[in-house]
Every structure is written in C-alpha cells, then in structure tokens.
MIVOKOL-574251 format. One line per field, with one value per atom (N, C-alpha, C): residue number from 1; atom name; x, y, z. Coordinates in pm, whole numbers, plus 50000, padded with zeros to 5 digits. Layout:
N
i c(NUM ...);
at c(CA ...);
x c(X ...);
y c(Y ...);
z c(Z ...);
This chain:
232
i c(1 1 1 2 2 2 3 3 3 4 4 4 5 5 5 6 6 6 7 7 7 8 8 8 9 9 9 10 10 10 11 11 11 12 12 12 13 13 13 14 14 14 15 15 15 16 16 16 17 17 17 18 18 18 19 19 19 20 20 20 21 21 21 22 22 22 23 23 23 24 24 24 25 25 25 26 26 26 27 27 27 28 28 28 29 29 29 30 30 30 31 31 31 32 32 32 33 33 33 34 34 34 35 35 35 36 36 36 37 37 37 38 38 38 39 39 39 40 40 40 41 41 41 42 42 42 43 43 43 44 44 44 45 45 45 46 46 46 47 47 47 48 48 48 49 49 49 50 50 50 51 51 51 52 52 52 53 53 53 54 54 54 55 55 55 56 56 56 57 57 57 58 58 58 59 59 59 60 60 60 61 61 61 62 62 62 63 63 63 64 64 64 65 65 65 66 66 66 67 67 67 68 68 68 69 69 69 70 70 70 71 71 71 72 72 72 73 73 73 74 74 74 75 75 75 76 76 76 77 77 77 78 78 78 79 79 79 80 80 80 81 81 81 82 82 82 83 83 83 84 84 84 85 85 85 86 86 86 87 87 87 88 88 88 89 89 89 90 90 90 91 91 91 92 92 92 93 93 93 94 94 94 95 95 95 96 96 96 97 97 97 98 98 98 99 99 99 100 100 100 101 101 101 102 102 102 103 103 103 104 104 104 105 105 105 106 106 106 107 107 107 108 108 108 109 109 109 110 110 110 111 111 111 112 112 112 113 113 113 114 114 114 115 115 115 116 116 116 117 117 117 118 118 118 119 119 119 120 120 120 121 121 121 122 122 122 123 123 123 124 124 124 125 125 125 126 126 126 127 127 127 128 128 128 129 129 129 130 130 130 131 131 131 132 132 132 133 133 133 134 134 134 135 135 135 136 136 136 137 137 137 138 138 138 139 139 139 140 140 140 141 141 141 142 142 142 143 143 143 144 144 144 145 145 145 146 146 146 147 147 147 148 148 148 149 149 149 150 150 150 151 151 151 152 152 152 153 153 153 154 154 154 155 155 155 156 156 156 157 157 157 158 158 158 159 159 159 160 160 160 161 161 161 162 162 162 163 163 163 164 164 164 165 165 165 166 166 166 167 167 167 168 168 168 169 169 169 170 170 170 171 171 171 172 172 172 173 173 173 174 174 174 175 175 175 176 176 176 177 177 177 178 178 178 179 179 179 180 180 180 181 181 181 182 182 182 183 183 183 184 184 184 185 185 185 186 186 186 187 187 187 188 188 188 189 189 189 190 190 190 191 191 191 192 192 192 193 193 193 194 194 194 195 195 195 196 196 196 197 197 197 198 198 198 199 199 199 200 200 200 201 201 201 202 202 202 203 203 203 204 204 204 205 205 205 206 206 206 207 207 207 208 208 208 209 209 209 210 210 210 211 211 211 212 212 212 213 213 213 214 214 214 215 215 215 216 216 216 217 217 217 218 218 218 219 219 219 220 220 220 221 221 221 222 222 222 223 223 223 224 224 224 225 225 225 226 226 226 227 227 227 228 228 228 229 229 229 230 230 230 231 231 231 232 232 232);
at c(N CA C N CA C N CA C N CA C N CA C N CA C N CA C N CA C N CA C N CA C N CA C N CA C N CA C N CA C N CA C N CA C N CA C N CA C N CA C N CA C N CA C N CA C N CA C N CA C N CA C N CA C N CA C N CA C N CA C N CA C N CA C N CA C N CA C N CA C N CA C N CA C N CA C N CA C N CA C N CA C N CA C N CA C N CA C N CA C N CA C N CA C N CA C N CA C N CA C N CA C N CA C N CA C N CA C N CA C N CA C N CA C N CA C N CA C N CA C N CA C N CA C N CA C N CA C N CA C N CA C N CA C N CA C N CA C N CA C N CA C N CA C N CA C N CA C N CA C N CA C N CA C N CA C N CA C N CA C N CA C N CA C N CA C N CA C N CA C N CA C N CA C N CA C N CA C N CA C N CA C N CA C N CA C N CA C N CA C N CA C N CA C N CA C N CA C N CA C N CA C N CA C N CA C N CA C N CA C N CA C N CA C N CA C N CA C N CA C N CA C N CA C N CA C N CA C N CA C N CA C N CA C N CA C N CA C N CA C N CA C N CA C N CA C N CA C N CA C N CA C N CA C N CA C N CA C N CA C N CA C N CA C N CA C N CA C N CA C N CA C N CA C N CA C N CA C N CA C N CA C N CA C N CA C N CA C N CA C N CA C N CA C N CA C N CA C N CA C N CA C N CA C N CA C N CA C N CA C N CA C N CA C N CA C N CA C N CA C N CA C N CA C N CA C N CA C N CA C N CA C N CA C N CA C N CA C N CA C N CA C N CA C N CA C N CA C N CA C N CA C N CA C N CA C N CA C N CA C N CA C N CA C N CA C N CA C N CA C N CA C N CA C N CA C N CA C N CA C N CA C N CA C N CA C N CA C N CA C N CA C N CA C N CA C N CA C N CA C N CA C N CA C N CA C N CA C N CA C N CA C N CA C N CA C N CA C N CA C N CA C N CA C N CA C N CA C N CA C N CA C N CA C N CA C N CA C N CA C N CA C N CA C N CA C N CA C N CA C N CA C N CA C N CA C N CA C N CA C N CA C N CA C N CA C);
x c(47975 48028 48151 48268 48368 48367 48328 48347 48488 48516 48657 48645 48681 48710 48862 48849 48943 48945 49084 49066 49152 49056 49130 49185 49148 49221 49208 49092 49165 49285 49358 49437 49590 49549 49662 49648 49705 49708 49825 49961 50036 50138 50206 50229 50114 49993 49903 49846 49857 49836 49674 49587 49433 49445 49581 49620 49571 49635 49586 49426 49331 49270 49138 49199 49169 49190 49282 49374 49288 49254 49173 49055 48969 48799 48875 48945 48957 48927 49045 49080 48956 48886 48764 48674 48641 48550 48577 48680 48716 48706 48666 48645 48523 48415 48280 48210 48304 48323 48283 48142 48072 48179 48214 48294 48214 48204 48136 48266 48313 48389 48372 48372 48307 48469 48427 48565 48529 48608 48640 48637 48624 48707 48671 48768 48739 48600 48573 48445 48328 48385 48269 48297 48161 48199 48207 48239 48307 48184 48187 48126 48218 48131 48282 48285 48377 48424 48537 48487 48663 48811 48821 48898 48949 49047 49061 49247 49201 49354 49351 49471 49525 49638 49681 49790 49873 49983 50074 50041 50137 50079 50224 50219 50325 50249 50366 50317 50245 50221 50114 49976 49926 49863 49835 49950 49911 49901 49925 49866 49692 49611 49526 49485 49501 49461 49444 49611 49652 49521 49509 49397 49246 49223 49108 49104 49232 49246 49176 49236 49211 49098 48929 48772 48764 48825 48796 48855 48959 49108 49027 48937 48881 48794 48759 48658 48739 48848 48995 49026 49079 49134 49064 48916 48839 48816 48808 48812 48905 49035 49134 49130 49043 49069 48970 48830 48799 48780 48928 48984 48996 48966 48957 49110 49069 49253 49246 49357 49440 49566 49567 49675 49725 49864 49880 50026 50032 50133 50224 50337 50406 50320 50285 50219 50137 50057 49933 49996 50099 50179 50204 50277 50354 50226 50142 50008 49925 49931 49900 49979 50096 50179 50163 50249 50184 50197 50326 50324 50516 50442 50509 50585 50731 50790 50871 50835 50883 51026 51061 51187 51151 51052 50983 50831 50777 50612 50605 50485 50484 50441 50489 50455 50353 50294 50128 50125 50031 49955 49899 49929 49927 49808 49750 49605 49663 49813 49869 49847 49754 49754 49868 49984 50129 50188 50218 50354 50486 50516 50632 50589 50721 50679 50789 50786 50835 50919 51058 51085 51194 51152 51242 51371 51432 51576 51623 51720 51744 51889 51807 51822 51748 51693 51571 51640 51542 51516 51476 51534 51452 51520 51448 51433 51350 51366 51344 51363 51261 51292 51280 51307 51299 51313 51192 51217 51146 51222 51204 51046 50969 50865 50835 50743 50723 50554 50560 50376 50310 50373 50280 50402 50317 50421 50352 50508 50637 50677 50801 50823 50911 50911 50950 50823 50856 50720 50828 50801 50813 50789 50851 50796 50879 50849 50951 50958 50994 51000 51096 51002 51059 50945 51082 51044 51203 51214 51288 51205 51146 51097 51188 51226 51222 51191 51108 51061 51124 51109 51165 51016 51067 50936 50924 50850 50853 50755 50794 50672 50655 50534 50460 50481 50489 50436 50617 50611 50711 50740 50846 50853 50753 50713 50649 50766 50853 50982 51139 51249 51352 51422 51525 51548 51620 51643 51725 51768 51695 51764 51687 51769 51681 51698 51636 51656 51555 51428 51316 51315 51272 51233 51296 51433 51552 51664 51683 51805 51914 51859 51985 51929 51818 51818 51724 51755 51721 51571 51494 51336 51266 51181 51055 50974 50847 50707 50700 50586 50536 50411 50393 50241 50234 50088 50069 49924 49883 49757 49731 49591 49572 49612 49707 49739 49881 49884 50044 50069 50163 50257 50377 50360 50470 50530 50650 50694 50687 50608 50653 50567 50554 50446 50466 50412 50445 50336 50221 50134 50176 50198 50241 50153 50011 49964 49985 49934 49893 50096 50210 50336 50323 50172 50239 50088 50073 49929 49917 49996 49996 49967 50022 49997 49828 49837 49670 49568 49592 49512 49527 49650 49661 49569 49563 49452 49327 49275 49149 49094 49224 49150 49142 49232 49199 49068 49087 48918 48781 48776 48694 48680 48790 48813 48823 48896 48842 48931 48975 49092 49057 49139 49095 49090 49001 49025 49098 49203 49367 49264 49374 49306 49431 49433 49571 49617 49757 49842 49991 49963 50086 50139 50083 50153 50185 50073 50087 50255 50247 50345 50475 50510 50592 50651 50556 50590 50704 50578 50672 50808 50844 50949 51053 50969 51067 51163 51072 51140 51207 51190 51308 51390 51494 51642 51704 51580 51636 51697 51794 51811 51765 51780 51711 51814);
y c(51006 50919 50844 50842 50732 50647 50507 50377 50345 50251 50197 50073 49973 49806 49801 49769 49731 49572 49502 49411 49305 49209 49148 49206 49279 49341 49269 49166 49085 48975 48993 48909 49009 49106 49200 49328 49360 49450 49508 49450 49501 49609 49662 49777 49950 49922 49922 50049 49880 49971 50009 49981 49995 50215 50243 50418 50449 50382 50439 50435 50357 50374 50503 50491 50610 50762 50726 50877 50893 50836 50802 50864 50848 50830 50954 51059 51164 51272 51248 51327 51369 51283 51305 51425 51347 51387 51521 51609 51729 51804 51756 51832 51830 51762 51724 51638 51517 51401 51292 51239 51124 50998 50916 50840 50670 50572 50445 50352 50279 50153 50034 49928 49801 49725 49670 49544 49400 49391 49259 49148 49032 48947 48810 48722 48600 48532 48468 48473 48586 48676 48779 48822 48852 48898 49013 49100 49215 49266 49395 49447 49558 49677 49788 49915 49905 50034 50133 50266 50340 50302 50241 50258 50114 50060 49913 49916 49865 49888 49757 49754 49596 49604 49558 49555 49452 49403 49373 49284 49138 49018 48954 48873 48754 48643 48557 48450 48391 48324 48223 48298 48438 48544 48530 48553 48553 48456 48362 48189 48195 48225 48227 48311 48447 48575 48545 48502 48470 48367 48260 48183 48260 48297 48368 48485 48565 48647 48596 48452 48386 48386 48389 48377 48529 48630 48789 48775 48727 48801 48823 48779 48809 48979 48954 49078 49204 49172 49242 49332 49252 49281 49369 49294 49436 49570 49576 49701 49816 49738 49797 49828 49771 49804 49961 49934 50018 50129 50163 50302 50289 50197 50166 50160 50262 50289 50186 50130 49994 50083 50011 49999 49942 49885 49729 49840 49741 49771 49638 49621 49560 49377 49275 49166 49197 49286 49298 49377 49410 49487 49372 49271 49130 49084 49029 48963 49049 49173 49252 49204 49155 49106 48966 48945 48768 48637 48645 48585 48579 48538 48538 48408 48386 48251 48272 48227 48188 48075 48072 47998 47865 47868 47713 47709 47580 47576 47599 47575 47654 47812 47846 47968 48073 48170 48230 48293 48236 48330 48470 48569 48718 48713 48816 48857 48962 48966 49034 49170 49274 49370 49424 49430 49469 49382 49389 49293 49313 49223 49223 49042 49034 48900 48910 48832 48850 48729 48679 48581 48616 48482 48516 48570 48659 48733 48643 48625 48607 48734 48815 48935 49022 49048 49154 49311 49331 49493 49617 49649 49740 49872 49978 50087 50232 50345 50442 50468 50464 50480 50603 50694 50765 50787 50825 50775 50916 50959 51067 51005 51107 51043 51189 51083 51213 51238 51181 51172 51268 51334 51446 51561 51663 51728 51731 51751 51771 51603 51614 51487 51389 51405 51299 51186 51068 50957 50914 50886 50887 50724 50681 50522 50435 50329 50219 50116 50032 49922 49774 49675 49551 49448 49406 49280 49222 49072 49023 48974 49016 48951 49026 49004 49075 49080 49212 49237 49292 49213 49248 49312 49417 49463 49405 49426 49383 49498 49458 49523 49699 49745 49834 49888 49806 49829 49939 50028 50170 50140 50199 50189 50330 50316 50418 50545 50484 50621 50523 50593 50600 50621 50515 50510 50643 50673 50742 50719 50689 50633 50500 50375 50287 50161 50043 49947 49908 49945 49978 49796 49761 49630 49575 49554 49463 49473 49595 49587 49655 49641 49657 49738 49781 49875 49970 49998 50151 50177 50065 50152 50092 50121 50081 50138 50003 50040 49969 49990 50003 50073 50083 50132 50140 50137 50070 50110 50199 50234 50307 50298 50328 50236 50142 50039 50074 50060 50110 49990 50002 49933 49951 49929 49982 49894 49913 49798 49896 50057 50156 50132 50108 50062 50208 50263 50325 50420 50427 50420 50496 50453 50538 50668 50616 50762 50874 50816 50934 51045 50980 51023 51137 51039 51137 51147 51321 51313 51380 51422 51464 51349 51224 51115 51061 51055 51038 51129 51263 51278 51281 51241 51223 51126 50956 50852 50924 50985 51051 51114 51208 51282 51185 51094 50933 50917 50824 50788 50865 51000 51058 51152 51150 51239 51357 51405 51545 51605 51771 51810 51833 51824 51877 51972 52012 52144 52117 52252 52196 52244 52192 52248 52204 52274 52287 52193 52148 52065 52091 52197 52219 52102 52053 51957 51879 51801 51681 51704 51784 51835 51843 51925 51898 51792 51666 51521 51487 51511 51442 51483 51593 51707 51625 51626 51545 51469 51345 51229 51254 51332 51326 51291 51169 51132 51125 51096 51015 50850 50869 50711 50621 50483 50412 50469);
z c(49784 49889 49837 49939 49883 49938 49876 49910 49916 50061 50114 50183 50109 50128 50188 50322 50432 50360 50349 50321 50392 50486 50524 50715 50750 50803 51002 50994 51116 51085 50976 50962 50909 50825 50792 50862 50992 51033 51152 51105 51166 51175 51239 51278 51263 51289 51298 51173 51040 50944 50937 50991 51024 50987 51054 51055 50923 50838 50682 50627 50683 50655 50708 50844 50932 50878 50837 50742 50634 50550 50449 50493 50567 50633 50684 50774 50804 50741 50636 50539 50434 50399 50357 50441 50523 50628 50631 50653 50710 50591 50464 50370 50335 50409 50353 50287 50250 50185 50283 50197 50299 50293 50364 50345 50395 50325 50365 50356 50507 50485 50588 50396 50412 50466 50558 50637 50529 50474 50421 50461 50523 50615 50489 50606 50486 50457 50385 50365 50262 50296 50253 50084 50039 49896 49891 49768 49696 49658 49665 49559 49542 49444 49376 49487 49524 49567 49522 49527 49488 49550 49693 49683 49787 49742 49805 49902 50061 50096 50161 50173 50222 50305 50421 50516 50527 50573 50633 50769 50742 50844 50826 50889 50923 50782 50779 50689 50699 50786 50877 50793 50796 50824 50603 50585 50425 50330 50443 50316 50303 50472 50459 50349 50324 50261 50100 50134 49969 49852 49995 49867 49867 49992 50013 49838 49846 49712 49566 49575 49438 49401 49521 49469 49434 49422 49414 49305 49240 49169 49024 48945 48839 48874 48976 49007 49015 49102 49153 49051 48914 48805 48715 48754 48664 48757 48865 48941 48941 48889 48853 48731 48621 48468 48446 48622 48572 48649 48739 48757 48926 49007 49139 49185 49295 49372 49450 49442 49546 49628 49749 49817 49905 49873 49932 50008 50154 50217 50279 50293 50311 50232 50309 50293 50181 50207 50143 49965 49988 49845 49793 49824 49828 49734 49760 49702 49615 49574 49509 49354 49351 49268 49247 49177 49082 49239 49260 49371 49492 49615 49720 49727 49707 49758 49894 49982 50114 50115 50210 50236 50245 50309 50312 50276 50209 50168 50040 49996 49825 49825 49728 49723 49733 49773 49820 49651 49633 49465 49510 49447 49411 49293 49306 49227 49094 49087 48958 48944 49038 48989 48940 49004 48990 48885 48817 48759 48864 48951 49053 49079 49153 49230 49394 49461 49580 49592 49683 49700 49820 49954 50074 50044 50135 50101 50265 50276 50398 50510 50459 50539 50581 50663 50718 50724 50646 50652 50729 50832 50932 50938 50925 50952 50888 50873 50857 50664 50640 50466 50424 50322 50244 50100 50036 49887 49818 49685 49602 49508 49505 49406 49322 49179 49111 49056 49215 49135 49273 49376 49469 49507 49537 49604 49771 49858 49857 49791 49694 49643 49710 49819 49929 49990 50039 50099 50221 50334 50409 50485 50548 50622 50749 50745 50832 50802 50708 50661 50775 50752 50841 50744 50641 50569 50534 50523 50452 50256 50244 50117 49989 49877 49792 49661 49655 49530 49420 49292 49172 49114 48981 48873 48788 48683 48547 48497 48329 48237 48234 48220 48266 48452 48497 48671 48672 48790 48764 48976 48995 49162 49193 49276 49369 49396 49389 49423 49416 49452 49415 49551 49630 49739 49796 49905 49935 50108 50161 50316 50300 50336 50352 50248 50287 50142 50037 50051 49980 49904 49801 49721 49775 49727 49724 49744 49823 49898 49761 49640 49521 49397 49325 49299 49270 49426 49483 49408 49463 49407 49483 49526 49668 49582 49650 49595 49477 49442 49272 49273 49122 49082 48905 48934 48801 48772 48669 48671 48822 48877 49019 49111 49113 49235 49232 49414 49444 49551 49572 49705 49733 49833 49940 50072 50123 50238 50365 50335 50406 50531 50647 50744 50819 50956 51050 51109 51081 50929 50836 50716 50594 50547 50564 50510 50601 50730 50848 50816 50780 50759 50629 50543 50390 50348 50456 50339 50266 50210 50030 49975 49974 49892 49964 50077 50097 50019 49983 49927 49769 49740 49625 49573 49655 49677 49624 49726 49728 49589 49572 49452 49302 49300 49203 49250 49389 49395 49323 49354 49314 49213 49127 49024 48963 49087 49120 49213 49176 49294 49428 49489 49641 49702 49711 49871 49965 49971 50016 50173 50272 50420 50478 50628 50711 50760 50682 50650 50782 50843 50904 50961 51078 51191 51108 51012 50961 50873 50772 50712 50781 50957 51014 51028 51086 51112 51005 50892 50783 50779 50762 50717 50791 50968 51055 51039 50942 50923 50800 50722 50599 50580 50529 50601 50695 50794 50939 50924 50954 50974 51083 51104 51201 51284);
C-alpha cells in the first residue's frame, strides 16, 4: 500500500492543486497499487507515510499553515532523513524551505526540508513555464506559475530544472524548483502532475522503491508535448 498525507489542503489548494494528488491515487491504482490518503488539516497529528504533498494558498492561507508546520517540523525532518517523498507546490514549496518574508508582517517559518528561503519580489509572475530536467524522461516538466515570491538556493538543495519559457525562482537565474534528497518544489501549478506524468511516476517509484510497470501514456504524453514552449 502507498501511504499519501494531503497536507493542509482546506487551506492550500489553489489552482486546483488537490489534481496532483488525484494523479498520484490514479496512477497507482491502474497498476494495482493499493493506495491509502490521510487529509491533514490543522489540528491533526502525523504519522509516517511514503509520500507527503502540500499546495499553494494566498498569504492569509500560509501564516496559518506555516505555524501549524512548526508542531510536525522535528517529525517532518526525520521522514525525510528516512526516505519519505515530499512535494511542495507553489506556497506549500515556499514553507518547505527555511522561511517566507512577505512585504508586510513577520516572516512565515519554513520546516527546512529545502535549504532555499523566499522573500516578496514585487513583480508577479504569470504564465506558462518550461523547464529542462535531468532526473525523468521525456526531460522536459511542464506548468503555470503565478507567484510574486522569490526563491533563492543554498547548500546541497539543486533546482528541479533549468528555465526555458518562463521565470521559474527568481526571475534571474534561470532555475525553478528545488530538490533535495526525496523533497522537491515547484511554483509549477495547473495541476503539475496530471501535465507531467513521467515525473508522477517518477514520485511513485521513490515512494515505493521499485520500477514501474510502464502503461499507456499516450494522451497524457500528448498534453504534455502540447505545452512544450508555449508561451502565456
């Protein structure tokens, strides 16, 4: 069975990243793969699952989250030390990292999986992304990004890919995403997986350690192809 911790997700769930986790629980399924997922919300405790995703909210949306993060972030850290796939998208990528500074307020604390940090840009980011990666094939990822935040790296933590349409972190150099061990993030919304499921099952076969039984990829594959260096 693969265990999947929705996290958060009456509070992070816009441009209706809820898709990825759907993609996730599909994709399994159609291969024979029991799939169990636990909804997070505030309040509730942790236990271990393979595989942990997190979405995208307005600010208002990630102050709550953010402290809510801080009673998990010891547990967090070891889930990750011991092999548990993360995936943070837009907001939920943001707080995956040390921490979020806004234009106004103090800043939202990040649970560090990432070494990155975030800080208001005051230019918004919208459209159609495309970025080279070297961790699935076909080595293209696919998305729609609408954030002003920007993320810098540090350390160890590597971008998820390498821009090519689009402004990905920071608008300046040319890398969207991160990842680090099994935790990734991304600003890519639209839903990102249901766009790239080579990388969904790339997820998968981490989660469970083990290759996949490939199965018919056409349409999905089209979509993607679609969007390859479309601009907004």
């Amino acid at each position: 069975m693969l265990r999947i911790a929705h996290l958060y997700p009456k509070l992070l769930n816009i441009y209706g990243d809820n898709g990825n986790v759907i993609t996730l629980q599909k994709r399994c399924e159609w291969r024979g793969i029991e799939v169990n997922i636990d909804e997070i919300n505030i309040g509730s405790s942790i236990a271990e699952h393979d595989i942990y995703f997190i979405g995208g909210g307005q600010d208002i949306q990630q102050i709550e989250v953010s402290k809510e993060l801080q009673r998990h972030k010891d547990f967090l850290l070891s889930e990750r030390e011991r092999g548990a796939v993360f995936l943070g998208i837009c907001g939920g990528y943001q707080l995956l990292g040390h921490y979020y500074k806004p234009f106004e307020g103090e800043r939202l604390e990040g649970i560090g999986l990432l070494d990155a940090y975030t800080i208001a840009g005051d230019r918004r980011f919208i459209g159609n992304v495309t970025v080279k990666t070297d961790c699935v094939t076909p080595d293209t990822l696919v998305g729609f990004e609408n954030h002003s935040g920007l993320t810098y790296l540090q350390g160890e933590t590597k971008p998820l890919g390498i821009m090519v349409t689009g402004n990905g972190n920071n608008g300046k150099d040319k890398k969207e995403g991160a990842r680090c061990k099994n935790v990734f993030g991304t600003y890519m919304h639209g839903s990102f997986l249901p766009k790239n499921p080579h990388f969904a099952d790339y997820l998968i076969g981490l989660a469970i350690g083990e290759e996949l039984q490939p199965i018919d990829d056409t349409t999905e594959l089209l979509t993607h192809n679609s969007l390859v260096n479309k601009a907004y």
